[in-house]
N, C-alpha and C positions, 0 to 999 in steps of 0.2 A: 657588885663591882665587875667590872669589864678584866675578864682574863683573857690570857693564851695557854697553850703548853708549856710555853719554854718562858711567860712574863705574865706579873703580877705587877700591879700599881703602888708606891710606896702611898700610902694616904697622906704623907706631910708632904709630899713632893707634887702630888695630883692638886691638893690644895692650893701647894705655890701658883703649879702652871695655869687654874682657875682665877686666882688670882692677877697672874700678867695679862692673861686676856679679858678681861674686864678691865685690867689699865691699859690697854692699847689704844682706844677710841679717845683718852682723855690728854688732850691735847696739852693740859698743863703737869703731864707727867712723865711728859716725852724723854726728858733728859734718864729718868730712874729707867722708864720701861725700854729705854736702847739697850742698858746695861745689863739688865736681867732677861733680855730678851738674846743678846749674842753669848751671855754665858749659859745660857738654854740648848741655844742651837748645835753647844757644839757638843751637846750633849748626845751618846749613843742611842739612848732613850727617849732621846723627844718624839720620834716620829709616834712611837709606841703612845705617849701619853696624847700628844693632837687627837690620835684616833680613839684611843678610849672616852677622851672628849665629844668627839664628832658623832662619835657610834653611840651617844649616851648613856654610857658606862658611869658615868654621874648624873648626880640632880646639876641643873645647870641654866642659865636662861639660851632658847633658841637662838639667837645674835650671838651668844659664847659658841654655841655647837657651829653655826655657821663660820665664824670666823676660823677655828682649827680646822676645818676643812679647808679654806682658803689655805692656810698656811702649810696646813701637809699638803696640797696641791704644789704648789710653792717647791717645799724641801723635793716631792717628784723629780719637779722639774729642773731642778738644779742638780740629780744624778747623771754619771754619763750613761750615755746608750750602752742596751746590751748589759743592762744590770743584773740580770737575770736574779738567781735565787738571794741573792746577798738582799737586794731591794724587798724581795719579798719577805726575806726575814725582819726588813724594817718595819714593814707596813702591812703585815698580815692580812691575806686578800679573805678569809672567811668573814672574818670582821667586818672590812669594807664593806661585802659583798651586802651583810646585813642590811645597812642603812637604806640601801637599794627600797626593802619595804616598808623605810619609815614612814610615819602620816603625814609628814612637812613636803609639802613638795619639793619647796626649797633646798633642803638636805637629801630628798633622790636625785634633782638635777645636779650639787654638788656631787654628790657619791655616783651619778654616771659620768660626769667629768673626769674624777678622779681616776676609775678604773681603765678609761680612754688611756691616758696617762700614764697609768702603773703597768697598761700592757706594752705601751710605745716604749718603755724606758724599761722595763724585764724584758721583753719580748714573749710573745706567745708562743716561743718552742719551750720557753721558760715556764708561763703558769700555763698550763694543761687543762686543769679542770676549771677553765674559766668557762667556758662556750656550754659545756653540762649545766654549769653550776646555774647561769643564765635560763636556761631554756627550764631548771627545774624549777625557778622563780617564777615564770611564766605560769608553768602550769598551774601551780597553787591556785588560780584564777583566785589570788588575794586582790582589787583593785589597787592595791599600792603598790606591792609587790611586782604584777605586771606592768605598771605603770614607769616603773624604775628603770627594771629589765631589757624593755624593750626600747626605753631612750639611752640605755648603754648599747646595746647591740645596734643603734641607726648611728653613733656616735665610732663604733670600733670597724661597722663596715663602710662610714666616712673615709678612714684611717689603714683600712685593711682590705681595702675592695680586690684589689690583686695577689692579694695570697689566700683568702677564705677556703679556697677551693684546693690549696697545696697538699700534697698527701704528705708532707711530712708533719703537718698539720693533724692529720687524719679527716682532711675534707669535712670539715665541721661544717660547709654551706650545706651539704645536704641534709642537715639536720634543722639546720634553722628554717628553709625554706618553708617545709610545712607547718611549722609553729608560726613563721609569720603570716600565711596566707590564712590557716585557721582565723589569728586575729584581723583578717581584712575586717572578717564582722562582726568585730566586737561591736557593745551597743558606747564605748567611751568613744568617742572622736578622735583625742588627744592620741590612743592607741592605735588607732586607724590612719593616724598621721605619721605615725614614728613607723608603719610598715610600711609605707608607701616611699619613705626618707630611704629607709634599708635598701627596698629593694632597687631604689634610680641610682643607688649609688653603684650597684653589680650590675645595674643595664650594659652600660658602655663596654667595659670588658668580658662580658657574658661568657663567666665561667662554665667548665663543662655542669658545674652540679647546677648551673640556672637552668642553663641547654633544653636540660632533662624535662625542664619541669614550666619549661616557657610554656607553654598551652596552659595550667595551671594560673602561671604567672598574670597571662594574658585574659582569661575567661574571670580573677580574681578582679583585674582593675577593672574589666568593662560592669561589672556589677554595681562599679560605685558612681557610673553614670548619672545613676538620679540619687545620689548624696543629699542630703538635705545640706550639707554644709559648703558653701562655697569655697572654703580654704582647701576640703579633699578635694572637690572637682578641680581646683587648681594643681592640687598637688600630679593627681590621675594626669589633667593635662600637659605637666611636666613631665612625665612618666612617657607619655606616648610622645612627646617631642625629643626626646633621648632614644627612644625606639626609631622612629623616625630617623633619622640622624646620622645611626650606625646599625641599625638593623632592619631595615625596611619590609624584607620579605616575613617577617612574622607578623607583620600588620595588614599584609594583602587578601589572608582569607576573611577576613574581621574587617577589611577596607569599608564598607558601604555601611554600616553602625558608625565604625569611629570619624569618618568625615560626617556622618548627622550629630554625632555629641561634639563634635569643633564647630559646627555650625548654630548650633544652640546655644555655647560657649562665647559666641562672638556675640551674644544678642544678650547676656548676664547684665544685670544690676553692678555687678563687683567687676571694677575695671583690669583690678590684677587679673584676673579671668579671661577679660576680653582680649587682654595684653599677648599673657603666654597662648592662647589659643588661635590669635594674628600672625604669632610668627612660627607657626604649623607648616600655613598654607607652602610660606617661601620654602621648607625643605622638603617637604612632600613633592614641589613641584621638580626638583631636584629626581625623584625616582622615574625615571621612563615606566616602568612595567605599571605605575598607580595611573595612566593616564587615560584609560579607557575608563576605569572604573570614577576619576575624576571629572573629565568631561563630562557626566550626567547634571553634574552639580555648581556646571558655570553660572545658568539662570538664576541661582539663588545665593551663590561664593560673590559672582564680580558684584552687585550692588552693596551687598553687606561693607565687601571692600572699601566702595566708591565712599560708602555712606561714611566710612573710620579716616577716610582721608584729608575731611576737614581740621580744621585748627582749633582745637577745644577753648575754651573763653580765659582757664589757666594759663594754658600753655601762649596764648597773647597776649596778658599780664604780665608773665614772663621776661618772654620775648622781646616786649618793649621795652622791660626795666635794664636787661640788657645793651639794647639800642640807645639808652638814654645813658646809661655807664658808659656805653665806648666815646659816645659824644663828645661827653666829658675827658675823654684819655685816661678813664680807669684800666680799661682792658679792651684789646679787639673783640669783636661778634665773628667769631669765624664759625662758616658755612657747615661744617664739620660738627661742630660744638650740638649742636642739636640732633643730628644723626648718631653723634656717639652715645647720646644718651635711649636708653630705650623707652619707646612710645609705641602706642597703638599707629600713630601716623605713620611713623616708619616703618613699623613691621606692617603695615599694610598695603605702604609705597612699594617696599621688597617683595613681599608676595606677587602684586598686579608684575613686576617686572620678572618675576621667576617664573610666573603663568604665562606671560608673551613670550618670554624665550622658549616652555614648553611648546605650547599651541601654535607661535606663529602664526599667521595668518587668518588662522581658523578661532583664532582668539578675538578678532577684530567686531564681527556680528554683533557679539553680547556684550561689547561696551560703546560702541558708535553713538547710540540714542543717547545714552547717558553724556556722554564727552558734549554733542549736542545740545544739554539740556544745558548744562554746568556755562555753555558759551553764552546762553542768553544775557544781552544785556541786562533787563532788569533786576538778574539773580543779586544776594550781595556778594560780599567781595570775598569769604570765607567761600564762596560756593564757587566761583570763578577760579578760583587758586587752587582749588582742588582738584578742579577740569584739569587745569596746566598742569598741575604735579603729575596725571594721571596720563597725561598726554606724554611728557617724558619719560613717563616709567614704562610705556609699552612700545616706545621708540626704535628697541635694540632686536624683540622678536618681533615686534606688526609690521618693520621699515617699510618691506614689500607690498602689503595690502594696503597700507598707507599712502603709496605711491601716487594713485591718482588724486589723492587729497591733498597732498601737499603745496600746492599752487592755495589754497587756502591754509592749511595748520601752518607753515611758515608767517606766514604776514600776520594770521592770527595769535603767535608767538610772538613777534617783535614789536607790534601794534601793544602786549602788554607788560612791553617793558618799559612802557611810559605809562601805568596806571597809576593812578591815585595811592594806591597801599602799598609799601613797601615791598609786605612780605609777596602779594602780587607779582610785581618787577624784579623780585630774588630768583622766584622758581621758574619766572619766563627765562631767566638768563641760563638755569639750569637745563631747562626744557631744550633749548635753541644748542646747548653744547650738546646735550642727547643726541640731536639729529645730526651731528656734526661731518661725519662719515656721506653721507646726501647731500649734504651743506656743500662743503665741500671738494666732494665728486665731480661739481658741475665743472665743467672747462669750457663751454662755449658762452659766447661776455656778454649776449644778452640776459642769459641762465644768470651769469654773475650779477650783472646789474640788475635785474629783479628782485633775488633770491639774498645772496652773500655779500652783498657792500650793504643794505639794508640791515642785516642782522649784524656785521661787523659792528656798524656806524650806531648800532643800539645797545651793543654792548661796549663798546668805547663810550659811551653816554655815560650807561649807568653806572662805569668806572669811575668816572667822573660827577656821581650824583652827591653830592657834599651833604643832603640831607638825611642822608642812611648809612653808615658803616654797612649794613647789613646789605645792602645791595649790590656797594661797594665790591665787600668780601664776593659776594654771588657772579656778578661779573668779572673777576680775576678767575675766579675757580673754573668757572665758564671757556677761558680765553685757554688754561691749561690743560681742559680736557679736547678743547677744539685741535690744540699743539699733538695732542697724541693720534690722533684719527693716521696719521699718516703711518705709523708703526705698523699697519697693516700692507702698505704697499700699495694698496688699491685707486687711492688720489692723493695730489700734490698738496695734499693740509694747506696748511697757511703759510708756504712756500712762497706764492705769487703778491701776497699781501701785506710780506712780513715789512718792506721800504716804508707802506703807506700807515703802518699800524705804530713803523716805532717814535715816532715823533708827539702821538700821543698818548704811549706806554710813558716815555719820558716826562711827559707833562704830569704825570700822575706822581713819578717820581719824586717831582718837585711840591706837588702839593699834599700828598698824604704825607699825615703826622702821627707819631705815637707810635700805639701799638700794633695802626694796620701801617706802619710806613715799610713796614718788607714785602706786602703784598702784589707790587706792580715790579719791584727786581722780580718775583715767584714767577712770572707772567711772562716777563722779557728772557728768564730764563728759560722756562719750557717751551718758547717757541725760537728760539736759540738753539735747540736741543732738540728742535724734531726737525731742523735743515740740517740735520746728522742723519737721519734714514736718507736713504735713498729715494729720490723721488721716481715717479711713473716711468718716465722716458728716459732715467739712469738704470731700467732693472739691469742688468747683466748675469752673466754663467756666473754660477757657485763657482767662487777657486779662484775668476780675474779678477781682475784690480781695477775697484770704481774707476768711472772715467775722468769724474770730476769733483775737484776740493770742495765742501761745503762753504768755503768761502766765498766763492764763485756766484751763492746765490743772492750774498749781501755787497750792495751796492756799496762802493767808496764812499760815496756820503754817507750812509747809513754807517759806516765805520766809524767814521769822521766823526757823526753826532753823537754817535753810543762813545766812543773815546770822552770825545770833550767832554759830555754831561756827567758821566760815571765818575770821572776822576776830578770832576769841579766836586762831586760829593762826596767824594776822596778826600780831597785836601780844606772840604771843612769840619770833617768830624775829627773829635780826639782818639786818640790811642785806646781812651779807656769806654769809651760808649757799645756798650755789651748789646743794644737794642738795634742801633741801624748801623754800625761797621762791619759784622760779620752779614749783614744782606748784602753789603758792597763790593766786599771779596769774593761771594757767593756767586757774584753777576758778573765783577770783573774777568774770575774764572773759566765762564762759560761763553763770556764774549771771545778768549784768548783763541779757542778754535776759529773764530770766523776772521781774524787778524793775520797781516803777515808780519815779516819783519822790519818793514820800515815804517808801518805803523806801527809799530811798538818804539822806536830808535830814541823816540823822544822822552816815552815812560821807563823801558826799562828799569834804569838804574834805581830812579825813586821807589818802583815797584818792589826791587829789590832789597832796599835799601828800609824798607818800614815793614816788608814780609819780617825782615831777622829782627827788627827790634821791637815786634808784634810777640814772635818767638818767644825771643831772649825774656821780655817782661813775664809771660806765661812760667817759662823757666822758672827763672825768680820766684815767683810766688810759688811754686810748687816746694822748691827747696826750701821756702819759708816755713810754708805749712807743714811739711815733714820734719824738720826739726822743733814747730813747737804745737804740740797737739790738741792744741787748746783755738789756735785756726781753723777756718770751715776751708776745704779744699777746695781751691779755685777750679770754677768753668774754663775749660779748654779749647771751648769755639774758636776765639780768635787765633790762636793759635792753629786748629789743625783746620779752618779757612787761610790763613797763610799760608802754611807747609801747601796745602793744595793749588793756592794762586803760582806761586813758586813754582811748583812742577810743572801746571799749564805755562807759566812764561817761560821758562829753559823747552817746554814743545816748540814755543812759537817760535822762538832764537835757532833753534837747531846749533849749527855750528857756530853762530855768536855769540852762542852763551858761554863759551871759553875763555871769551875775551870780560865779558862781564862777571863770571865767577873768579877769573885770576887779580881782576882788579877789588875784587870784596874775598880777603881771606877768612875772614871771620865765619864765611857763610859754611864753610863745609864739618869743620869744628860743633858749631851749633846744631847742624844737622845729625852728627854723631852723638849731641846731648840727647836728642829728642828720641833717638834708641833705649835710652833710661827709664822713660816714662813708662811707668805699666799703669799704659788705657788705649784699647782696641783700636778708638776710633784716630789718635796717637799717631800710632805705628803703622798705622793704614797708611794714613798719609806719606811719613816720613818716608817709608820705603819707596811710596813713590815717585817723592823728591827725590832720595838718593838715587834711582833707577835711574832718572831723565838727567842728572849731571851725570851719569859715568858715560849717558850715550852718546852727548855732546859736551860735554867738560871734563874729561876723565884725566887731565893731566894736575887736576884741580883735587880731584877724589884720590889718585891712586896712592900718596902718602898715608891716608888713614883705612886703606882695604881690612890689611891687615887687623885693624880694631871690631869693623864692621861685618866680615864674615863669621865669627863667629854670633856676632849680635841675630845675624839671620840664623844660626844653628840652631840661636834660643828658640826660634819660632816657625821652624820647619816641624812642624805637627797638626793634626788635623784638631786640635781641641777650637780653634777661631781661623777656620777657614779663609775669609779672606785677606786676613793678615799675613796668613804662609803664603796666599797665592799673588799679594805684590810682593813678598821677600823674597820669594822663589824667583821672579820674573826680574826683581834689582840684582840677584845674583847672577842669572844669567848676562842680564846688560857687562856686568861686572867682568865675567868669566870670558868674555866675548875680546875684551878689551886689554885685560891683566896675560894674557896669555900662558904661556909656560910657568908663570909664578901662581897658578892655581895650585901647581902641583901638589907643596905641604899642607892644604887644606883640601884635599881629595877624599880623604880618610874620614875628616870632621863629616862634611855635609852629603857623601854622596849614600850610606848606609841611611840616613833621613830619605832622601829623594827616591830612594829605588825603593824603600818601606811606602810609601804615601801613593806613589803611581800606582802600586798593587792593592789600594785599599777602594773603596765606594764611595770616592768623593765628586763631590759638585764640577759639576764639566769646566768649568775657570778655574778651579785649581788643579785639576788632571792634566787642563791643555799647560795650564802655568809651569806645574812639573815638568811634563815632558818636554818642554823648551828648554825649560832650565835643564836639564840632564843632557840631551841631543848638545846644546852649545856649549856645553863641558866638555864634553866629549870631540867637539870640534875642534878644541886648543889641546886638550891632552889625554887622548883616546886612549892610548898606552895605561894611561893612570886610572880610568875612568872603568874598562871595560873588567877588570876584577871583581867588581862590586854589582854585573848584574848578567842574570844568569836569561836564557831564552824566555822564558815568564814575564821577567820585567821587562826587557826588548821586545817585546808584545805590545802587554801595556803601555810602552812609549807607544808604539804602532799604530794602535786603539786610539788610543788619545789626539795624535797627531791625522791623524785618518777621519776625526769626528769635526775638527773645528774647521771653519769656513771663514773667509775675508779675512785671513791673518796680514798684520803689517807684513810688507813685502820684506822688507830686512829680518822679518821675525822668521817669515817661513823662510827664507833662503836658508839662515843659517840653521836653521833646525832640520832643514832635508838634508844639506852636507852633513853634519852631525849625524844624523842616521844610517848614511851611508859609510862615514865613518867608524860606525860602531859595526857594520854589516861586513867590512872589508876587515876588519881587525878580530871581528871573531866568527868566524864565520861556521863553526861546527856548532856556539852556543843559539846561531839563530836556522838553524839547521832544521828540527823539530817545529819550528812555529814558523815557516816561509811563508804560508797564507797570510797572517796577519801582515808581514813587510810588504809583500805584492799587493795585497787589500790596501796600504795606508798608501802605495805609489801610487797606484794607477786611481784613489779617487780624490788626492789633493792638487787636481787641477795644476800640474806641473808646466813652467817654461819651456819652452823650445830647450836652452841651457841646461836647464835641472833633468827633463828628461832623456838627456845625454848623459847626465852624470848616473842617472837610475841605469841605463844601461849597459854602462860600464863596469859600474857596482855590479850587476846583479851576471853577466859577465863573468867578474872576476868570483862571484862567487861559484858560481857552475865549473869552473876551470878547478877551483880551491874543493869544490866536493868530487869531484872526478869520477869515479863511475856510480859513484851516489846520486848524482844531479839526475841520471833519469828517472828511479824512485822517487824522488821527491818532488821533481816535475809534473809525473804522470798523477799525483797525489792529488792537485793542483785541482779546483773545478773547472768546469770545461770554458766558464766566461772566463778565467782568469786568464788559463794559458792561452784562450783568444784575443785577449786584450795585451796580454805581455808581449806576444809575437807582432799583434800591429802596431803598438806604440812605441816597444823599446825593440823591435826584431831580435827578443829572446822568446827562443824556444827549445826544443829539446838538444 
């Protein structure tokens, strides 16, 4: 019989619990075995008897042992964290530990489960002589025994890879390390797999005790090169793609073996092989210093490449069955759906493009002939598609070397997006956005009409090609990476083309259905949203003020039409159509920038008017679902798509939205429910509705401030960044407008604000802070400057000093604010004068504002009196030369 020190088995009691679990499985005794089974559990003893079960401390059938292990896994799991010795006295780890060299394998993998387990929930400051007890199993070189041991130990340094190495531990990796690389060569497989599990799991944080003994580490896995088992070699080349990754430079003396074992790798029988050793290439290429030693191995890397870039006969099985479902309106074929999943195709698309970004240029030679071969007509159409995929993926590093080729790879790109095969005309359209940057560059209209009204007019086709979703999808995705090209500044994207593009971006509107029918809003919105950059001939000086509204570059008709058609598809969807009403808010919203007021004079109110009862219905069902739990909590889309159409139409109204908010009372009330909700993307929204009525309706908001300020206190903290930094930015609007009645709420939010500006946060909620503080301080400086000391008046400084193109109303009032808080305390900004003279003299100050700097700074030299020349002369030399010619302060 199965003892302990401190527990012995009753034998009539060990019989019962034999007994229940052999009636567990019998489904007609379910009602007895519930009864006997919850007066068991609450037994002090159970655990104790499970294991004497499990540990075979009885004669018993194997299904009985295995199931008490289930169930004491079970009671584990069901302790709190941190059980330490109490848990251990439930479940005796010697015991356990035993089963480790049963003969069943089934009951080692359980019993390595379990110890996983019992150390999560005791913790290992807890059992001690666990990591001993292991490694003395090991040694046994009992085949069970190790066999156990070491799938516990790849199972605890899953679970523990970050602390193995702790000395309060007593650094037990360094003990393990040599016991496992000893078993790198073992003759069992299975054992050679559970070290290779251990050790990829301490790659990434490569504790100091790996550190020691990487070279060991490293000369251990390249042995297993010629593994006769393809799972190690796989496993090895997940080993070295985690090296790769995050530790490069322990791979570069060893570089020229381990790029020949990824090269042999890619030429395996066993796909999972070919798989993980394709997507090498891409982070290797990722290391500059591997690039000398890489370019040896172009000649024999890019065809391997070329050759995985085809569409294996599965994956067009696939594919079609796919294509024939969205048909149907089962589900979209989106472009994505295939890349998300891992493939040798794509991880070898990634590579070729992670290799041209390397090489550049010098990348072009070794795949030219190939790209050539793949163009021939007579190839089939798997070999033709591969060309093209292969063509855009070295698009972004060869552009240059490419250059003279282009008068042909273009036409050779849009010529096939009229081919025969789908998947063909998919990856032309991908191919053609690649180049988009070129594409688009040209500005003289012969260049256009050759070049870019051809590849437009082919990718408006195949948006329009009704016999492929798949193409469909390919040409939107297309038209929204062309929309981005301009984010660089370098050409007018599709600025010049957007008039003649939207007439049939709409047309598409009209006739996708189903699942792809948000696809062509996806399209009208990103290129909506890239006549938000600045075009060529707008650059201007950091700091002034664009010269011109993005409205500007969409024509009255083009308003005209985007109006009438959006909102004809407005007003025939219902309230409750979850699939194509939130794409129509989505677009409506983005159209709202390129609108003015009297184009809106006619929508507003309707606008208005089905945002809140979009709202209100969300509402509702939220309150529903919380009071009865037995509800699936509603989607929020529509709702936080309205809250956001809402804030863009109170932008576009500006000061008419006073008049449209005082005439809908209901709207600001509502606003204040949606404070309620705790969901991110929620409050996101709402604040930034509330924001945009305080700035032009605030006679509408200021009854319910009072409710609302503290609602932002909730969420002045850095745990979901950009929820503080629009509540940070609605309080400011707020604080701007409330004036002197900030004052009783100084206390609540501003110990928040001056904590946050001094933390390492995201530069949109630093600038957000600091505005909000600075226009606090504008209204009531007195109350404000208590609460921060020359450190945070810094960080205001920093922060307001770093951001560029601020709304003009934003930076005005935030530079009076500043100067505000400089005139009011002027001995707290004393010690840190750098930082205020650094945030004046590089946020591109007005004529106006920089009067007021000079005033301030001024009155501060006056206010430090014979200090002002210490602190002057402190100054660096460009500073005090910049102070003296810009604001004629000096000493």
């Amino acid at each position: 019989r199965m003892t302990t020190a401190a527990w012995t088995p009753s034998p009539a009691a060990l019989q019962g619990v034999l007994e229940l679990l052999r009636d567990i499985p019998n489904p007609a005794l379910q009602q007895h075995v519930h009864q006997r089974f919850d007066a068991w559990s609450r037994e002090a003893e159970w655990p104790h008897y499970l294991l004497c079960v499990f540990g075979g401390g009885c004669a018993c059938e194997l299904s009985v042992r295995e199931l008490a292990g289930l169930l004491l896994k079970t009671f584990v799991a069901g302790c709190p964290p941190q059980s330490g010795a109490r848990l251990l006295a439930s479940v005796p780890p010697d015991a356990l530990l035993r089963v480790l060299a049963d003969p069943a394998h089934v009951l080692r993998r359980a019993a390595a489960n379990l110890v996983a387990s019992l150390a999560a929930k005791a913790s290992l400051q807890a059992w001690t002589t666990l990591f001993p007890q292991l490694l003395q199993l090991v040694a046994t070189n009992d085949p069970h025994a190790v066999d156990g041991a070491l799938y516990a130990l790849s199972l605890l340094c899953e679970d523990n890879a970050g602390s193995l190495d702790d000395i309060a531990l007593g650094r037990p990796l360094l003990q393990i390390i040599p016991v496992l690389l000893a078993q790198l060569h073992s003759q069992h497989e299975q054992s050679r797999s559970y070290v290779i599990s251990s050790l990829s799991e301490v790659l990434v944080d490569m504790p100091g005790a790996l550190l020691q003994q990487m070279d060991a580490v490293l000369q251990g896995l390249m042995a297993l090169f010629t593994d006769p088992s393809a799972r190690i070699r796989l496993q090895v080349c997940q080993a070295l793609g985690i090296l790769v990754e995050f530790h490069a430079d322990f791979l570069l003396p060893q570089l020229d073996y381990i790029i020949k074992f990824m090269l042999q790798c890619m030429q395996d029988a066993d796909q999972s092989l070919v798989l993980e050793a394709s997507y090498f290439w891409e982070s290797l290429a990722e290391i500059e210093p591997c690039k000398d030693t890489l370019r040896e191995y172009l000649n024999v890397l890019m065809p391997l490449l070329f050759q995985k870039l085809l569409f294996t006969d599965s994956e067009i099985v696939i594919a079609l069955a796919e294509e024939q479902a969205s048909s149907r309106g089962r589900r979209g074929v989106e472009q994505d759906d295939e890349w998300a999943e891992r493939s040798v195709r794509k991880a070898c698309a990634g590579s070729v493009d992670a290799l041209a970004a390397l090489f550049e240029d010098e990348l072009l030679p070794h795949v030219l002939a190939m790209l050539n071969e793949t163009a021939q007509s007579n190839k089939p159409w798997q070999v033709l598609e591969a060309g093209v995929l292969a063509l855009g993926a070295i698009a972004s590093g060869c552009l240059h070397a490419l250059s003279p080729h282009m008068q042909v790879v273009m036409p050779f790109l849009v010529a096939n997006t009229s081919h025969q095969s789908p998947f063909v005309r998919g990856t032309a359209c991908w191919s053609i956005s690649r180049y988009g940057p070129w594409l688009l560059g040209i500005t003289d209209e012969a260049g256009r009409a050759q070049f870019v009204s051809p590849a437009l007019l082919a990718l408006l086709g195949c948006m329009a090609d009704a016999s492929s979703p798949r193409v469909c999808d390919a040409a939107c995705s297309a038209f929204s990476l062309l929309a981005e090209c301009v984010d660089d500044g370098t050409c007018p994207g599709l600025a010049p083309y957007v008039d003649a593009l939207l007439p049939h971006l709409l047309s598409c509107v009209a006739s996708y259905k189903g699942a792809t029918a948000s696809l062509p809003y996806d399209v009208i919105i990103a290129v909506l949203d890239s006549l938000d950059s600045p075009q060529p001939e707008q650059r201007h000086e950091q700091g002034s003020e664009p010269p011109r509204s993005p409205a500007q570059v969409l024509s009255q008709t083009s308003v005209h039409t985007l109006l009438s058609q959006l909102f004809a598809k407005w007003n025939a969807l219902p309230d409750n159509d979850m699939r194509n009403l939130p794409a129509v808010l989505e677009c409506l919203t983005s159209v709202m920038s390129h609108v003015s007021v009297a184009d809106m004079a006619g929508f507003a109110p309707t606008v208005l008017e089905r945002c809140l009862r979009l709202i209100q219905a969300d509402l509702a069902a939220l309150q529903q679902a919380a009071q009865d739990p037995s509800r699936r909590v509603p989607d929020t889309d529509l709702m936080e798509c309205a809250l956001d159409l809402l804030c863009a139409l109170a932008d576009v109204l500006k000061e008419a939205a006073a008049q449209l908010f005082a005439g809908t009372p209901a709207a600001v009330p509502l606003l204040c429910e949606c404070l309620k909700v705790q969901n991110v993307s929620v409050l996101l929204s709402t604040f930034c509705a509330i924001g945009n009525v305080a700035k032009y309706a605030f006679a509408q908001l200021q009854p319910v401030v009072p409710h609302i300020i503290p609602a932002v206190k909730e969420h002045l903290n850095e745990n979901y960044q950009t929820v503080c930094t629009n509540a940070s930015w609605a309080l400011g609007e707020i604080a701007l407008r409330y004036g002197d009645s900030m004052r009783p709420f100084i206390p609540m939010v501003l110990p928040d604000l001056a904590r946050l500006i001094n933390l390492n946060l995201s530069k949109a909620l630093a600038k957000s802070v600091a505005i909000c503080i600075a226009r606090i301080a504008l209204v009531v400086v007195d109350a404000v400057t208590p609460f921060l000391n020359g450190k945070t008046i810094a960080c205001v400084c920093l922060s307001l000093g770093k951001t560029r193109n601020l709304d003009a109303g934003e930076k005005d009032s935030a530079l009076r604010g500043l100067c505000a808080v400089i005139s009011h305390s002027p001995a707290a900004v004393a010690s840190h004068l750098p930082y205020v003279c650094h945030a004046m003299l590089i946020c591109h100050p007005s004529a106006e504002q920089a009067q007021l700097f000079a005033q301030t700074l001024r009155g501060f030299a006056h206010a430090a009196g014979p200090q002002w020349a210490p602190l002057y002369d402190a100054l660096p030399p460009g500073t005090k030369r910049a102070l003296l010619e810009r604001f004629g302060v000096g000493p």
